[in-house]
Short mmCIF file of the C-alpha atoms (twelve columns), coordinates in Angstrom:
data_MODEL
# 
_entry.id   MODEL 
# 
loop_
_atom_site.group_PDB 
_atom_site.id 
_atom_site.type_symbol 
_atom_site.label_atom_id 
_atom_site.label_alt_id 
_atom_site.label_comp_id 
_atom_site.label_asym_id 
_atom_site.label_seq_id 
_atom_site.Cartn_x 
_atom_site.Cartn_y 
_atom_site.Cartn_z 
_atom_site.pdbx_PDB_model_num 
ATOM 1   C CA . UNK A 1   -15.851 -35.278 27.371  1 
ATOM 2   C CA . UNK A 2   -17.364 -38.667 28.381  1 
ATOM 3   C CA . UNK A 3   -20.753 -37.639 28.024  1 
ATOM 4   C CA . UNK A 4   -20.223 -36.429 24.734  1 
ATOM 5   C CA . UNK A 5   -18.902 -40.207 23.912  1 
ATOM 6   C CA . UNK A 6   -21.487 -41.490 25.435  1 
ATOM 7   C CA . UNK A 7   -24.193 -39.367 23.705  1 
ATOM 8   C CA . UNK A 8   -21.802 -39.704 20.359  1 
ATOM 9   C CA . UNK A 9   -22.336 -43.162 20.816  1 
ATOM 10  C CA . UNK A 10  -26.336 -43.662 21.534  1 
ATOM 11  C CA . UNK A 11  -26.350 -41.556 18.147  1 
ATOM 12  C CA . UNK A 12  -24.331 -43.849 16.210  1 
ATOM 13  C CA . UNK A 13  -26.368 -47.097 17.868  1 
ATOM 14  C CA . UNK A 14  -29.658 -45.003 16.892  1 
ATOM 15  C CA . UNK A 15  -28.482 -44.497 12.997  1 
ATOM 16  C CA . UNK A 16  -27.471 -47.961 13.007  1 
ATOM 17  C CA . UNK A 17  -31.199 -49.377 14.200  1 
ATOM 18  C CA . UNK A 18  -32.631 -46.616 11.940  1 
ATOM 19  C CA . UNK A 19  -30.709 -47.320 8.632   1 
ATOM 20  C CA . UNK A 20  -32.811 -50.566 6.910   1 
ATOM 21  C CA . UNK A 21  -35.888 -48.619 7.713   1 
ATOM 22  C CA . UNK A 22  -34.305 -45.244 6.129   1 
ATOM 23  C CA . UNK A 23  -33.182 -47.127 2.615   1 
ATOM 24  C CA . UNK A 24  -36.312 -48.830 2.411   1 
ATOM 25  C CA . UNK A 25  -38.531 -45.845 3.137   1 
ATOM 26  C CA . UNK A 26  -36.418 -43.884 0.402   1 
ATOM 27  C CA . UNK A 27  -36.871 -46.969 -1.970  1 
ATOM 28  C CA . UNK A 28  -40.803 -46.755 -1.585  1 
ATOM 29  C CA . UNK A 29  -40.554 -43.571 -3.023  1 
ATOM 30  C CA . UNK A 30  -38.509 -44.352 -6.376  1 
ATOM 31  C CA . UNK A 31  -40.562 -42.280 -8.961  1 
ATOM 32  C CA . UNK A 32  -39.246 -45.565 -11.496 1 
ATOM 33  C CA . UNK A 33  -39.630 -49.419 -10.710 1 
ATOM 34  C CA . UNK A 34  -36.477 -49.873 -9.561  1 
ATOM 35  C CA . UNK A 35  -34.807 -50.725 -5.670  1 
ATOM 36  C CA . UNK A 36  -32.535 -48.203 -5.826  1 
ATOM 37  C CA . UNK A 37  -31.360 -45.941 -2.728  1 
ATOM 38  C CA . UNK A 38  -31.062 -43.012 -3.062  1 
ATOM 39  C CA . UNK A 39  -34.447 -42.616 -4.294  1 
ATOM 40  C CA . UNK A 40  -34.422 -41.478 -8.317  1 
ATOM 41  C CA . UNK A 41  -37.117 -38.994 -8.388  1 
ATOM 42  C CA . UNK A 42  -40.377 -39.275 -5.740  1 
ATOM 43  C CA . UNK A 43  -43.394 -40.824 -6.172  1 
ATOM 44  C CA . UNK A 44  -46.392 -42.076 -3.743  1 
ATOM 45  C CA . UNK A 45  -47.592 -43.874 -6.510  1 
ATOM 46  C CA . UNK A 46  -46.747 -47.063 -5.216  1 
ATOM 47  C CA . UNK A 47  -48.115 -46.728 -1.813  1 
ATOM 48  C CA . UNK A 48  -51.807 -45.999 -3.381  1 
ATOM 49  C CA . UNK A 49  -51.016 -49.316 -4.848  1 
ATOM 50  C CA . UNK A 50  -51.044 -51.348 -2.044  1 
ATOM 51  C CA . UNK A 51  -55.153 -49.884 -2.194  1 
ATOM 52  C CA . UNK A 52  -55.862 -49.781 -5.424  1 
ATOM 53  C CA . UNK A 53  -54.291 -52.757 -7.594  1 
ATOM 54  C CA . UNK A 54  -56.542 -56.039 -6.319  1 
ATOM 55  C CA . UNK A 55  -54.065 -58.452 -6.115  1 
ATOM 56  C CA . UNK A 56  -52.443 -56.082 -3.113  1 
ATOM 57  C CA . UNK A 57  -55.831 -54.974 -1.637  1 
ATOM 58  C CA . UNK A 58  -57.100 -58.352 -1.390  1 
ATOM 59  C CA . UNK A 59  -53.987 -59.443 0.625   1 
ATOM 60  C CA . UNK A 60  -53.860 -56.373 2.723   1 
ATOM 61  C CA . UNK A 61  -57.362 -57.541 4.176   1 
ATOM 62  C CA . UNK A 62  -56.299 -61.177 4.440   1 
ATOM 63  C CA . UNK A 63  -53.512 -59.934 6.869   1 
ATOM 64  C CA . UNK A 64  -56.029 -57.419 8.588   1 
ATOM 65  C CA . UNK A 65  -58.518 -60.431 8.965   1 
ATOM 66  C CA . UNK A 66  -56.004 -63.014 9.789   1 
ATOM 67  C CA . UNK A 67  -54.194 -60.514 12.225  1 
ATOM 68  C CA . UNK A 68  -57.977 -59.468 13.832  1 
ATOM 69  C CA . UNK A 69  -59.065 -62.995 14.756  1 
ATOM 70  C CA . UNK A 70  -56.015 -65.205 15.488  1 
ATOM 71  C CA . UNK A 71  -54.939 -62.030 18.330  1 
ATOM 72  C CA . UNK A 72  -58.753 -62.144 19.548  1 
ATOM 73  C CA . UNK A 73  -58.241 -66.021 19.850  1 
ATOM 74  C CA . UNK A 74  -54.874 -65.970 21.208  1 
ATOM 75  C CA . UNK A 75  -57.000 -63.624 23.677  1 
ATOM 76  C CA . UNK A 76  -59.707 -65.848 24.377  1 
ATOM 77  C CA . UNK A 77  -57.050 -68.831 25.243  1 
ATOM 78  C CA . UNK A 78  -54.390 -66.955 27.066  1 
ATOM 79  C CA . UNK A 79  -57.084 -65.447 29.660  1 
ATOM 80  C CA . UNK A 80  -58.778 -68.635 31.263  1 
ATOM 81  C CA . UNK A 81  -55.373 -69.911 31.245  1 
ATOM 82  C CA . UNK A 82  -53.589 -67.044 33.060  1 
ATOM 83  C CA . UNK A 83  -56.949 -66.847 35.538  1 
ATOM 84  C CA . UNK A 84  -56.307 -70.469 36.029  1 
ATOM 85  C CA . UNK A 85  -52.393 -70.325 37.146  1 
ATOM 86  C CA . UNK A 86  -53.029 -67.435 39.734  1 
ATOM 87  C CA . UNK A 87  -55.980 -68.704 41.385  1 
ATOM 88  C CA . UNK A 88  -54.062 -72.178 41.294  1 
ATOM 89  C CA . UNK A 89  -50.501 -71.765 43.379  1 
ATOM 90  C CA . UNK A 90  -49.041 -75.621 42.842  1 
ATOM 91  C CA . UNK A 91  -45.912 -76.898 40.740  1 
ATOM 92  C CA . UNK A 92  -48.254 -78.845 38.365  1 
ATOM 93  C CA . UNK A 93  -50.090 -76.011 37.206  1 
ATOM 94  C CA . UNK A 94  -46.514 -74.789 35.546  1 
ATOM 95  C CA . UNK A 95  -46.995 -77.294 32.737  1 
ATOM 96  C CA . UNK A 96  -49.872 -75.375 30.994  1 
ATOM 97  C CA . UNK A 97  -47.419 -71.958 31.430  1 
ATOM 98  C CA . UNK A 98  -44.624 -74.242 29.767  1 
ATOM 99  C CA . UNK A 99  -47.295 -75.353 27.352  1 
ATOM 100 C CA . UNK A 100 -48.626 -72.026 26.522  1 
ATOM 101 C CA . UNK A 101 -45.077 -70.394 25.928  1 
ATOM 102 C CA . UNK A 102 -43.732 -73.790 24.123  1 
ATOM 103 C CA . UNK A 103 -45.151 -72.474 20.487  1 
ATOM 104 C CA . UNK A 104 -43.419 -69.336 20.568  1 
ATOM 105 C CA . UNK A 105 -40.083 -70.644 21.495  1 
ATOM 106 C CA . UNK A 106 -39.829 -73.329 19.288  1 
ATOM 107 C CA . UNK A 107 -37.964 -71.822 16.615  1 
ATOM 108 C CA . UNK A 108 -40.588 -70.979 13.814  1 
ATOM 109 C CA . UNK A 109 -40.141 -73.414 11.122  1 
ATOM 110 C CA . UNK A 110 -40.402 -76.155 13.682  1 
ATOM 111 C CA . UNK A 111 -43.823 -75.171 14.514  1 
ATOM 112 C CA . UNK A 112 -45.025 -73.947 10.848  1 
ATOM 113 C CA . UNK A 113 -43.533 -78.002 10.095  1 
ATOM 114 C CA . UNK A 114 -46.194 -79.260 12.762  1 
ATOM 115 C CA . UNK A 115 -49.178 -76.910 11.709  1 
ATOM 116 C CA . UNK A 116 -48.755 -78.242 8.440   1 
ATOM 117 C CA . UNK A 117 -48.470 -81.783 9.679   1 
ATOM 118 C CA . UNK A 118 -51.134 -81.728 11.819  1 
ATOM 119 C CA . UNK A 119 -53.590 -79.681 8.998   1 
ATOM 120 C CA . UNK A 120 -52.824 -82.250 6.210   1 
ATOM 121 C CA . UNK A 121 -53.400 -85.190 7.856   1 
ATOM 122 C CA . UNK A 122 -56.826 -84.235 9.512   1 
ATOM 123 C CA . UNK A 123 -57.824 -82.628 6.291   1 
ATOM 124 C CA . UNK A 124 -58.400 -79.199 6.670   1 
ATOM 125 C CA . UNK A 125 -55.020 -78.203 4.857   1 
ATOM 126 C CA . UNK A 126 -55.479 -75.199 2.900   1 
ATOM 127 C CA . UNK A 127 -58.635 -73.378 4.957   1 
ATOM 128 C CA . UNK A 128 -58.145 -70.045 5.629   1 
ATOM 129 C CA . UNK A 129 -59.421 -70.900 9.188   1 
ATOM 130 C CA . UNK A 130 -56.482 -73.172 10.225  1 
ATOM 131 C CA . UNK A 131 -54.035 -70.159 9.668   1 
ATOM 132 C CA . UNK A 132 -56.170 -68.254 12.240  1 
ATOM 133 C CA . UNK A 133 -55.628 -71.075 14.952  1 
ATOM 134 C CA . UNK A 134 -52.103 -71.915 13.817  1 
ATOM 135 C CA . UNK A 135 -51.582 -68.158 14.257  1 
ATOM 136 C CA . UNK A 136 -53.243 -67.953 17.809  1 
ATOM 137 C CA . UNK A 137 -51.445 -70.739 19.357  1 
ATOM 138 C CA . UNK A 138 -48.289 -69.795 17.538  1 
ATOM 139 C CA . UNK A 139 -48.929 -65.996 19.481  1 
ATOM 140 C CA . UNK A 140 -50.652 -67.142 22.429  1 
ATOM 141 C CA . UNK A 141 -47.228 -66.871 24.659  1 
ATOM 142 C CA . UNK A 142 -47.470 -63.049 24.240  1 
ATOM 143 C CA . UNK A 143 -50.734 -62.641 25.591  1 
ATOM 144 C CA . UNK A 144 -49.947 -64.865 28.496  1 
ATOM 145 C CA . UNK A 145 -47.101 -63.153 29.503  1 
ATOM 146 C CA . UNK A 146 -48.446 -59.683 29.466  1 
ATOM 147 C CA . UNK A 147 -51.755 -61.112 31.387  1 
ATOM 148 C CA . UNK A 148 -49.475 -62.959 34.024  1 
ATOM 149 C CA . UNK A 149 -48.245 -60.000 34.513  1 
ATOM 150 C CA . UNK A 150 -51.497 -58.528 35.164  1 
ATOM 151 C CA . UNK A 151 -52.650 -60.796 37.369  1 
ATOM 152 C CA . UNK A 152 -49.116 -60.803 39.682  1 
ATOM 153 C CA . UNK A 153 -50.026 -57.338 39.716  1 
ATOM 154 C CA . UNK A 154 -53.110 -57.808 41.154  1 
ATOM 155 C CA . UNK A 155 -53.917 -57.287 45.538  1 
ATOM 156 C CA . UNK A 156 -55.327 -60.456 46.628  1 
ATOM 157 C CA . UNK A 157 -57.039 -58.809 49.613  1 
ATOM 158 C CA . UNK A 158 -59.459 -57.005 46.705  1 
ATOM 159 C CA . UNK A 159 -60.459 -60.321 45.560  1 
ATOM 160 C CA . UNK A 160 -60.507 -61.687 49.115  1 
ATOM 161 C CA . UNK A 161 -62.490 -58.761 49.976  1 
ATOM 162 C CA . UNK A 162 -65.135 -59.352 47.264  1 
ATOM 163 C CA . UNK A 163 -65.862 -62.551 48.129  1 
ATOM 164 C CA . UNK A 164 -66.593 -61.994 51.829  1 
ATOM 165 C CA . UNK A 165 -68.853 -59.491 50.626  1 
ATOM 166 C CA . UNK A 166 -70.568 -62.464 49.032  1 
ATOM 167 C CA . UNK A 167 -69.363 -61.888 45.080  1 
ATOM 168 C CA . UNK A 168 -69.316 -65.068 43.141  1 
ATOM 169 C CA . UNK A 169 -66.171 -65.306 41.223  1 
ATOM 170 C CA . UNK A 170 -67.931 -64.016 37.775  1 
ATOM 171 C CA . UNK A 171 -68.772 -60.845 39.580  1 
ATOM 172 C CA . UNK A 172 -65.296 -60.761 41.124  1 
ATOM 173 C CA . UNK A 173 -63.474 -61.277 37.564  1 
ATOM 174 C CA . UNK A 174 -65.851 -58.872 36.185  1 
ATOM 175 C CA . UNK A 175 -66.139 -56.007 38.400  1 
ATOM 176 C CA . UNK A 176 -62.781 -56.289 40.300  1 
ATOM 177 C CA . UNK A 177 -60.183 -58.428 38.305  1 
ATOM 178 C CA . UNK A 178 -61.072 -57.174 34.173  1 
ATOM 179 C CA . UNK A 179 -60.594 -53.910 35.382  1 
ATOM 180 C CA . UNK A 180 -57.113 -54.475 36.987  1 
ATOM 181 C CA . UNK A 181 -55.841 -56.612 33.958  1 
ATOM 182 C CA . UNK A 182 -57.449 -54.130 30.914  1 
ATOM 183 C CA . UNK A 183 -54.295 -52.635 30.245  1 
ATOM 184 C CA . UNK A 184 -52.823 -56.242 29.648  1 
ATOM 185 C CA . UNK A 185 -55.449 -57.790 27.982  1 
ATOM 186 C CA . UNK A 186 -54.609 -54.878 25.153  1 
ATOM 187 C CA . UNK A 187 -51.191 -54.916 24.898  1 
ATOM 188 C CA . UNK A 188 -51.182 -58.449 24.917  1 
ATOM 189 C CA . UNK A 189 -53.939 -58.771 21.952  1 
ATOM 190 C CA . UNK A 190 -51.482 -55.565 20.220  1 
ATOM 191 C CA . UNK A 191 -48.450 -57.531 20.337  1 
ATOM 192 C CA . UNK A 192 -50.462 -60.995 18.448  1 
ATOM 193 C CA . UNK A 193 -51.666 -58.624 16.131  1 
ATOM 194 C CA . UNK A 194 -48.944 -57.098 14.917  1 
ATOM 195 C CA . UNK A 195 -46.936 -60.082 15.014  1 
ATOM 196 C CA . UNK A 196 -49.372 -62.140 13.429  1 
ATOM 197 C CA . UNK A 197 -49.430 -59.193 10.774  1 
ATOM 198 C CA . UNK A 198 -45.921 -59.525 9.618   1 
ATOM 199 C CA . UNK A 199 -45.680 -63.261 10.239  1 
ATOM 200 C CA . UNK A 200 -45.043 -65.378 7.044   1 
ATOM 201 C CA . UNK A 201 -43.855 -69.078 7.649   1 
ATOM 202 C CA . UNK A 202 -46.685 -70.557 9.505   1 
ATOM 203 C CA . UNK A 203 -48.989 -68.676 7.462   1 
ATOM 204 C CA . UNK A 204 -47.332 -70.211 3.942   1 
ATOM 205 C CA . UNK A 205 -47.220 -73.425 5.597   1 
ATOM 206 C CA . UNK A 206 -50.691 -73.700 6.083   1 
ATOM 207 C CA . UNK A 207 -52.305 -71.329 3.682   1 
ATOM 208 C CA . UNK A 208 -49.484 -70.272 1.635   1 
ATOM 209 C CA . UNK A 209 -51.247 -71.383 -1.952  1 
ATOM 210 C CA . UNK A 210 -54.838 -70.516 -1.407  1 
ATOM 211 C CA . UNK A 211 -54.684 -67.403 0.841   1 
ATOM 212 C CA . UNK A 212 -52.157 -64.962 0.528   1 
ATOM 213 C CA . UNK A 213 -50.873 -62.103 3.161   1 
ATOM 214 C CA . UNK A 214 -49.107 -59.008 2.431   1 
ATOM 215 C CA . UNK A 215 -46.057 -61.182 3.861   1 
ATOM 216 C CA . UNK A 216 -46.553 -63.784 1.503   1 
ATOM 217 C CA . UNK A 217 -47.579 -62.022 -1.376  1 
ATOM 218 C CA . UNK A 218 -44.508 -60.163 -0.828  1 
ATOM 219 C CA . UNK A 219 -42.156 -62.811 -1.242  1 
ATOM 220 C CA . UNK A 220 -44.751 -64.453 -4.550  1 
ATOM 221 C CA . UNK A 221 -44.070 -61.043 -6.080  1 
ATOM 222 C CA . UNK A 222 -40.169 -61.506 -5.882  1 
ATOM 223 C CA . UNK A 223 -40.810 -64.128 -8.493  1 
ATOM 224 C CA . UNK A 224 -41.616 -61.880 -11.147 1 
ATOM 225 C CA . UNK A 225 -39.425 -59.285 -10.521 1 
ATOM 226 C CA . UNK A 226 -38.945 -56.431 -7.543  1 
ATOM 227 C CA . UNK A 227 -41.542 -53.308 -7.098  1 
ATOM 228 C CA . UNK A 228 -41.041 -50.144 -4.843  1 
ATOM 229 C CA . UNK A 229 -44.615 -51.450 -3.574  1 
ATOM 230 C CA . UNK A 230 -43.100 -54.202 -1.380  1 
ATOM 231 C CA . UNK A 231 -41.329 -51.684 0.393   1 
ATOM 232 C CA . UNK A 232 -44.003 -49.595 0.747   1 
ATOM 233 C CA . UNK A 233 -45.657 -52.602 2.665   1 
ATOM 234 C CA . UNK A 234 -42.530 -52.967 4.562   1 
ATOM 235 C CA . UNK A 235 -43.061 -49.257 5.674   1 
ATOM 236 C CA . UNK A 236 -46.317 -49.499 6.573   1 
ATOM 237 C CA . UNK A 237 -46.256 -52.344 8.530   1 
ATOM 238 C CA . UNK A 238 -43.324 -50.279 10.479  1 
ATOM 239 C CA . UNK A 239 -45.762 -47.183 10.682  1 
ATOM 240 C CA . UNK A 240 -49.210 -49.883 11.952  1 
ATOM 241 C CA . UNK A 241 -46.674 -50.879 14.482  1 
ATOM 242 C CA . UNK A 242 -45.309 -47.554 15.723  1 
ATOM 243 C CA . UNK A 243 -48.807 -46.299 15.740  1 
ATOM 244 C CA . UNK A 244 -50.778 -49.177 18.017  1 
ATOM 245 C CA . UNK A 245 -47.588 -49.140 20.821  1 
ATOM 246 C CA . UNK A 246 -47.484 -45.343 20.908  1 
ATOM 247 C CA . UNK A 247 -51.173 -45.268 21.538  1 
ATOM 248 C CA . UNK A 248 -50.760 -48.403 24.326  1 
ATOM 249 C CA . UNK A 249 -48.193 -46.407 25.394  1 
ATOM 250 C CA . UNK A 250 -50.103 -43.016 25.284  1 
ATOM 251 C CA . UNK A 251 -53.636 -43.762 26.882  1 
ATOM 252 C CA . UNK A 252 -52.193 -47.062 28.893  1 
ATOM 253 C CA . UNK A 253 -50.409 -47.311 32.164  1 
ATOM 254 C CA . UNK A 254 -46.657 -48.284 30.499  1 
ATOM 255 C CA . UNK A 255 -44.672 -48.857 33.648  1 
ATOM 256 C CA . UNK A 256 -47.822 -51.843 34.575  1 
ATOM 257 C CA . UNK A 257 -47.398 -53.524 30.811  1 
ATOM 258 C CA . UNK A 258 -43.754 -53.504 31.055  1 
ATOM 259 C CA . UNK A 259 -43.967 -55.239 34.075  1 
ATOM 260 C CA . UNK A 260 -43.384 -52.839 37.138  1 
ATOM 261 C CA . UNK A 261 -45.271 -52.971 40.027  1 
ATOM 262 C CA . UNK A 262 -47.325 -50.314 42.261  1 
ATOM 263 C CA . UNK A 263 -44.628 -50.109 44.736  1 
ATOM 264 C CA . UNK A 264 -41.542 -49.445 42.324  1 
ATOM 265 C CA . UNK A 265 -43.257 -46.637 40.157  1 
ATOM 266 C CA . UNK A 266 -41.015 -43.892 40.620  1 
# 
């Protein structure tokens, strides 16, 4: 009897997690214009119009673009600086971790507030560029988590071993350590990406009237009305999401990006 509670109740938790992504996946499929659950009719219609009207193309590839580069920067800054902290063992070294993770747990109108700040009064307020490095540093925590992680996970005898061999340390990080860390290096750049991909309010804040994301054209649309084709969006930012962990978790080693070490596989 208690493990059909206990089952009865996983089932109930599940249905609960499941249900705002069940109404809006049967609203994206209203035959009519109308957010109404149940669906009336069904229609794909509006899903093809995320493709075909421009107004919704054209901000499904400033997301894709914006997404692309600010992970692939977020990248490029949370490597060096995780390489940096595990060669480095000292308590002053901990300010760049604190400094790297600072953006991301500010809460996120506090830092959309600064990007904008800091963007209008240099000049640059508006360019689709400053989103990208907004974005990055906003996202750069994940990254350098996921690549700390890597590195902790990492035998210093290999490196050690390397360099008495007489490897320099560009053919140590190359041939011993980018091997050991690949598996966080793409989760990391997978969780910017989608993040950046869904995120609105530093976007807006520094972008939000000459560039527009899917996010933000989402919430410009609400002006004139509401569509089935923002939940369509809303779905298939779910589905991009579902799709790039499930392959991470498919072809990569799960138990190293979630943190678990050699020893404690089971």
């Amino acid at each position: 009897m208690t493990e059909f509670f206990r089952r009865l109740y996983f089932v109930v938790i599940g249905i609960f997690l499941a249900a705002p992504i069940i109404v809006v996946a049967g609203v994206s499929v209203n035959e009519k214009q109308s957010l109404t659950f149940p669906p009336q009719g069904f229609s794909l219609s509006w899903y093809g119009e995320i493709f075909t009207n421009h107004e919704w193309r054209n901000a499904l590839l400033a997301s894709l673009t914006l997404a692309l580069l600010s992970a692939a920067l977020a990248v490029a800054i949370a490597l060096p600086l995780a390489w940096f902290l595990w060669r480095r063992i000292a308590p002053w070294a901990n300010i760049f971790q604190i400094l790297g993770i600072a953006p991301f747990t500010l809460p996120p109108v506090i830092t959309a507030l600064g990007m904008l700040t800091f963007w209008a009064t240099t000049g640059f307020y508006g360019q689709p560029w400053t989103a990208v490095i907004s974005h990055a540093i906003f996202f750069v925590t994940l990254p350098l988590v996921t690549l700390s992680l890597g590195f902790t996970s990492i035998d210093r005898s290999l490196v050690e071993a390397a360099a008495t061999m007489g490897a320099d340390d560009k053919t140590v990080f190359r041939t011993v350590v980018l091997p050991l860390i690949r598996p966080y290096l793409v989760s990391g750049y997978a969780f910017a990406f989608v993040l950046s991909l869904n995120e609105y309010i530093v976007a807006y804040m520094t972008v939000g009237f000459t560039m527009e994301t899917l996010p933000i054209k989402i919430f410009n649309a609400l002006r004139y009305g509401y569509t089935p084709t923002m939940a369509s969006v809303t779905v298939l930012f779910v589905v991009t999401a579902a799709v790039i962990f499930s392959l991470i978790a498919r072809f990569g080693d799960l138990p190293k990006l979630l943190g678990a070490m050699a020893g404690d596989d089971r």
